[in-house]
N, C-alpha and C positions, 0 to 999 in steps of 0.2 A: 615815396618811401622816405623817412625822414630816419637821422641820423641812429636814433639807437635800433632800428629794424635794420640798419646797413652794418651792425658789428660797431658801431662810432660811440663812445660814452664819453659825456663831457664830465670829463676829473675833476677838474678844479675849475671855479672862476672866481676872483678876485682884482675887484676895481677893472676892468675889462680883459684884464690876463686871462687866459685860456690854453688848457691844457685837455686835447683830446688824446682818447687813449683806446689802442686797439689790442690785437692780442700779438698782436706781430711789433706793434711801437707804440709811440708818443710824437704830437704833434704839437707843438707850443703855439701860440699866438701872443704878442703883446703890443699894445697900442700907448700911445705915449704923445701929448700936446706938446710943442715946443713954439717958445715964445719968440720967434722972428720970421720973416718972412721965408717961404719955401727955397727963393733963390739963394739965399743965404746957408740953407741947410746942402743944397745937390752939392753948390761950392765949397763948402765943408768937405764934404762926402768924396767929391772929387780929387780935389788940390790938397785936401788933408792925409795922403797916404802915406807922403814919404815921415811925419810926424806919429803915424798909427803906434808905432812900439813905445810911442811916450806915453800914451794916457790909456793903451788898451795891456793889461799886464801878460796877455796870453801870448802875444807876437813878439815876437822876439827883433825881428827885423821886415820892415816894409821898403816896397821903393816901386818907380815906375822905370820900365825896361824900356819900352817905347811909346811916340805917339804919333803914328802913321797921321792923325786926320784929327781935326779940333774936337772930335765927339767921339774917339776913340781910343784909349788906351792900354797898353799892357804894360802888366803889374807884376809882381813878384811878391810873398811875404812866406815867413816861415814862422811857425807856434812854435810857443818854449816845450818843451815835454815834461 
C-alpha cells in the first residue's frame, strides 16, 4: 500500500525537503550535506550544548546537568516564548 492509499500526501518537495501532510498533521523531513567529517559533527552536536542559546535564537538557555557515564548525558534547555 503506498503512501497516498495510507491517507500520506507529499506537500511539498524542494531540493530534498519534504513535507508530508495528513489530516491529523505535518511531518517535515530535511536533509542537508555538511562538509566535515561525521566525528566532528556528533562532537559538535554533543559538547556544543552549553553554547546552544548563542547561535540557535529559540533557546534561551542550555546547559548540561549531569554526566553519569562518557556516552551519557543530561541536559536542560528552555525556549524563549
Amino acid at each position: 500500500m503506498g503512501r497516498l492509499e495510507q491517507g500520506i500526501g507529499d506537500g511539498s518537495n524542494d531540493d530534498g525537503d519534504v513535507v508530508f501532510a495528513t489530516s491529523h498533521g505535518r511531518m517535515v523531513t530535511i536533509s542537508t550535506k555538511l562538509r566535515m567529517p561525521p566525528e566532528d559533527v556528533i562532537k559538535e552536536a554533543w559538547d556544543g550544548v552549553q553554547t546552544m542559546s548563542q547561535w540557535y535564537q529559540n533557546i534561551n538557555f542550555a546547559s548540561r546537568i549531569a554526566a553519569p557515564t562518557p556516552n551519557f548525558d543530561i541536559g536542560t534547555y528552555g525556549n524563549n516564548v
